[in-house]
N, C-alpha and C positions, 0 to 999 in steps of 0.2 A: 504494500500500500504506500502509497507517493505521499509522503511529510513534509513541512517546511522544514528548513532545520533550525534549531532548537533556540538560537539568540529569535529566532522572529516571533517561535510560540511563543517567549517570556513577554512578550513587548504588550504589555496595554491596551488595549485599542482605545482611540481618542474619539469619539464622537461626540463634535461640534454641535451645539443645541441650536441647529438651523430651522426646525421645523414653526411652525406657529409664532413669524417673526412679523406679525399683522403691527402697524404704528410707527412710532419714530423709535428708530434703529437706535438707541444708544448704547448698545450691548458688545460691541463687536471692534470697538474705536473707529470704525469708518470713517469716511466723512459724507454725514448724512444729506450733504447738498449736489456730493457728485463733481464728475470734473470740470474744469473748466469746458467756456461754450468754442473756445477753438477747438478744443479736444475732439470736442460731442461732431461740429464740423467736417473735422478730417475724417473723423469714423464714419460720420454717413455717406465718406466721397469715396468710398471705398469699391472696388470693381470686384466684379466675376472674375477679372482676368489675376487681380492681385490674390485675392482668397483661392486660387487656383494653384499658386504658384507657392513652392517652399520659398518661406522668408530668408533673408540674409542679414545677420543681425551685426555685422561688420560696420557698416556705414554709420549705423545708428550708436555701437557703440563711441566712436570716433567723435561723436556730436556729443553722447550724455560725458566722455573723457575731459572734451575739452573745457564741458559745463563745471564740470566738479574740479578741474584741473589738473589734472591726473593726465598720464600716457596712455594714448588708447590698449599698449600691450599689459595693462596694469591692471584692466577694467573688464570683468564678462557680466555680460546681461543676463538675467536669472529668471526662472516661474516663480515670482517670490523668493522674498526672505527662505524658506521654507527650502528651495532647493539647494542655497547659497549652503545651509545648512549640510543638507542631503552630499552635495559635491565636496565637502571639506572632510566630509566624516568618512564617507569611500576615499579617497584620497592620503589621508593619511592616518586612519585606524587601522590596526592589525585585532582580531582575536585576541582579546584579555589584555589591549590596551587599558589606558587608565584614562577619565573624562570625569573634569572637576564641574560641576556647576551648581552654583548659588543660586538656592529657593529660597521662597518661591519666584518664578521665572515662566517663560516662554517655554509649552511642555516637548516641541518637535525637537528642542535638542536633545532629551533625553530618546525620543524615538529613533531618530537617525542614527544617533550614537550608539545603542543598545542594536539596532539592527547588524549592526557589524560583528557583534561579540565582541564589542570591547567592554569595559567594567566600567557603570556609570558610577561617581560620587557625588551625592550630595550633598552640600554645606549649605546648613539653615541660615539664614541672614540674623541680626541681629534683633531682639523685641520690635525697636523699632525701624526695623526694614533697611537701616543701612548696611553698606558692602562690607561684609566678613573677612577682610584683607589677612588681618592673621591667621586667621580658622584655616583659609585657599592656601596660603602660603605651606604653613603646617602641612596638608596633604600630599605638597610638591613631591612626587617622586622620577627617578629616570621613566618610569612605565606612562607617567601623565604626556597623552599627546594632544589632548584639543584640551582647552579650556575657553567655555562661552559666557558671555558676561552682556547684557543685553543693558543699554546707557540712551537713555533713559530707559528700566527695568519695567515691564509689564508682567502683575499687574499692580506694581507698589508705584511706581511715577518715578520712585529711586534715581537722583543719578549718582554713577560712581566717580568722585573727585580725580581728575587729572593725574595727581602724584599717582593714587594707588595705581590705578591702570598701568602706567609708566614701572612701577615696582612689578607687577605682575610680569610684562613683559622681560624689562630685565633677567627677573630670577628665573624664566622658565623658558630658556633657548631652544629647548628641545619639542616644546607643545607649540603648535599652531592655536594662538589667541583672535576667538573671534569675536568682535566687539559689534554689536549687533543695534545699528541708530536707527531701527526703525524710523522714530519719533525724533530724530536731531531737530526737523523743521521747527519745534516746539520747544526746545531748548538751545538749541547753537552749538554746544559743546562737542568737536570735537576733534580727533588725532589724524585725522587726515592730512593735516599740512606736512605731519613729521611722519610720515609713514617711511619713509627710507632711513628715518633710525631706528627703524625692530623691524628685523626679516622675517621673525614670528608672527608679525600685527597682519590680522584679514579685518576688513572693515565693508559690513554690509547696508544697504540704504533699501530702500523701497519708495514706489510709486503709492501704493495701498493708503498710505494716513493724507500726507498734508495735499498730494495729488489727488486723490477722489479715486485714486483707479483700480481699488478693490479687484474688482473684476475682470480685469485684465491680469494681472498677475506678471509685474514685470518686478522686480528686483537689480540690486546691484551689487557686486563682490569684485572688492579694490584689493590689491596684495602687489608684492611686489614680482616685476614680469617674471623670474623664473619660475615660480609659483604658478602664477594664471595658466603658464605652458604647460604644466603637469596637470593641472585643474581641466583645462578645456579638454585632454585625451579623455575625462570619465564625462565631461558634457554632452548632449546630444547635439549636433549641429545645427538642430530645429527645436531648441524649448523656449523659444520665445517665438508667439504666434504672429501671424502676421499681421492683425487690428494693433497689436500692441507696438509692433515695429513701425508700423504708419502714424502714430500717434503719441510715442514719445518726445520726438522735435516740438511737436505742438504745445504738448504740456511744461517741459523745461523752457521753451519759449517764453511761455503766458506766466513768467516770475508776479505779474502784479496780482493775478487771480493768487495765487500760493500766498505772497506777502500779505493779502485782505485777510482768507481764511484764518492764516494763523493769528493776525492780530485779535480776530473775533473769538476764537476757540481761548485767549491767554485773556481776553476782559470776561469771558464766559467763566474759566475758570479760577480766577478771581470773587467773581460774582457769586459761584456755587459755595467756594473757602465761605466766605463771609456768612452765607444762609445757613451752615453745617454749623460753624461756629455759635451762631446766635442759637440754634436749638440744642446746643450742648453735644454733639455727633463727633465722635472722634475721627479725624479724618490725618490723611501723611501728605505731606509736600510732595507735588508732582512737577516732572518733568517735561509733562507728554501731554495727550488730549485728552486726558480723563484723572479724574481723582479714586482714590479707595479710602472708601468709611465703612465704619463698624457699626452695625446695626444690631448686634448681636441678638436679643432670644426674638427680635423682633425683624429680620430678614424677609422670613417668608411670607408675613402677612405683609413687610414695605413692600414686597417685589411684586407680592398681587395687587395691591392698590393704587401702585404704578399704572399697571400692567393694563388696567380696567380704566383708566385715566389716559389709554393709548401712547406710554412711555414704556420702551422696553431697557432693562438694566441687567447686568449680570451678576450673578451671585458666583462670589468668589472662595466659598466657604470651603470648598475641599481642598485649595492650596496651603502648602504646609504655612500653618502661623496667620492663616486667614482667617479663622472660624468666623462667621457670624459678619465677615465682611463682602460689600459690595460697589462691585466698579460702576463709574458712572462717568460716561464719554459725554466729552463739549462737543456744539457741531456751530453752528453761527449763532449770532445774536438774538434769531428770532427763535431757534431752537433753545436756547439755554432759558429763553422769558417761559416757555412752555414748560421747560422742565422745573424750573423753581415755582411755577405756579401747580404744578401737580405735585411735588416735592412737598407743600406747604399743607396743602387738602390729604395728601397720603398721612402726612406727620401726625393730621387734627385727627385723622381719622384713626390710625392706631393706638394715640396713647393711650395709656393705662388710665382706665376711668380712676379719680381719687378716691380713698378711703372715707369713708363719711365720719365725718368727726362727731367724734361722744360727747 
């Protein structure tokens, strides 16, 4: 009888709660307004003859290289963050490698990583969500080959301070570090300028958050070119579709759509601190387009009374040191008045009726 073999049976299965996503999307960090309208443009100018033909994603990297700065030999286009992932873990895990990563986090790098048969570790972050720099360091062995660190951290907002990063890289010449900025558009920080001092640093981006382009699935993984060279022999010559290759110019183009968004999503998130605070909601400094507060014995009934108020949110309770807590993605201005005004009617509606005084 034909079996997978044995690293794949261990592996989890991850299924995404996509189903019954009826309302405003705040669950997912998208960006619930979509992409820019050149985007939307080039997409609909799209022919028979191009969706006919294997894309070429050469030219296009050459454009997003220049955009970021980088040497086109430095830079491959990805199906998502997720594959950037998927290419780094075939690439340089062996069977009973060692893969360091700090929870709670982004759960495909333990999938990827575990698919190879290398040995995941995980180092819990601190009470309060910041980076475990000693704890990782501690672990360091010859056997650690990937170490991923996601800056700004989803789903705590967490970013990891400059130095550590830098320390990380330093003490582990042996492990491909990959530092994973989904979310840089929301924060700014980060090590791309100095990437040719650590031949360990892989550094990934995505179209998915401050882009709108979820659904297209374009990604991006910077290293430096000896690296990409070994990288692109496990790439497919075709994982970047062809909607996505006619349509990343347009989107790196339209910087002022991206610059509006994020101003909106950083006064949003602002605006949400402040209402969390006033109700007394514990909540952690974010980096990215969404905050995590702790709602604790009271989750499931906020998440239905959301939910029925047509805001969708995600409950973040099964990640290590989560319990009880829940993510809640900024989209524009008009989105966040929506969600503070259901945020406000949910709160009235669950409190704990008072005790009636004797």
């Amino acid at each position: 009888m034909l079996e997978p073999r044995r690293a794949v049976r261990n592996i989890p299965a991850y299924h995404p709660p996509l189903g019954d996503r009826v309302g405003l999307r705040l669950d997912f960090n998208e960006n619930p307004s979509g992409c820019s309208p050149r985007v939307l443009a080039r997409f609909r100018e799209l022919s028979a003859e191009q969706l006919g033909q294997y894309p070429d994603r050469a030219p296009v990297e050459t454009v997003t290289a220049r955009c970021l700065g980088v040497d086109p030999g430095e830079l491959i286009l990805t199906n998502g963050v997720d594959e950037a992932i998927h290419l780094l873990s075939e690439t340089y895990l062996e069977p009973d490698d060692e893969v360091l990563i700090p929870v709670p986090t982004f759960s495909m790098y333990a999938v990827y990583a575990a698919a190879t048969g290398a040995r995941t570790i995980f180092i819990p972050t601190d009470p309060d969500f910041t980076f475990p720099l000693a704890a990782l360091l501690s672990r360091l062995t010859p056997r650690v080959r990937l170490i991923t660190l996601a800056n700004p951290n989803n789903p705590t907002g967490a970013v990891i301070p400059p130095d550590d990063l830098v320390r990380v890289l330093l003490t582990a010449p042996q492990a491909a570090v990959l530092i994973d900025e989904a979310y840089f558009e929301f924060c700014g920080q980060t090590l791309l300028p100095r990437r040719r001092e650590f031949p360990n640093l892989f550094i990934a981006r995505t179209f998915s958050k401050a882009y709108g382009l979820a659904g297209l699935r374009i990604g991006v993984l910077v290293a430096a070119a000896s690296h990409m060279d070994t990288i692109r022999r496990v790439s497919s010559p075709y994982n970047v579709n062809a909607a996505a290759i006619a349509c990343i110019p347009e989107a790196l183009a339209d910087q002022d759509f991206v610059r509006t968004y994020v101003a909106e999503v950083l006064r949003g998130r602002d605006l949400l601190a402040a209402e969390l605070r006033a109700a007394n909601i514990l909540f952690w400094p974010s980096g990215a387009n969404f905050l995590l507060a702790r709602f604790a014995d009271r989750t499931a009934a906020f998440l239905a009374a959301m939910k029925r108020r047509g805001i969708l949110l995600r409950n973040r309770s099964s990640d290590p040191g989560c319990d009880g807590c829940v993510r809640i993605t900024l989209g524009s201005l008009a989105h966040t008045e929506r969600l503070l005004a259901a945020l406000r009617e949910s709160l009235a509606e669950i409190r704990p009726t008072p005790e009636p005084r004797r």
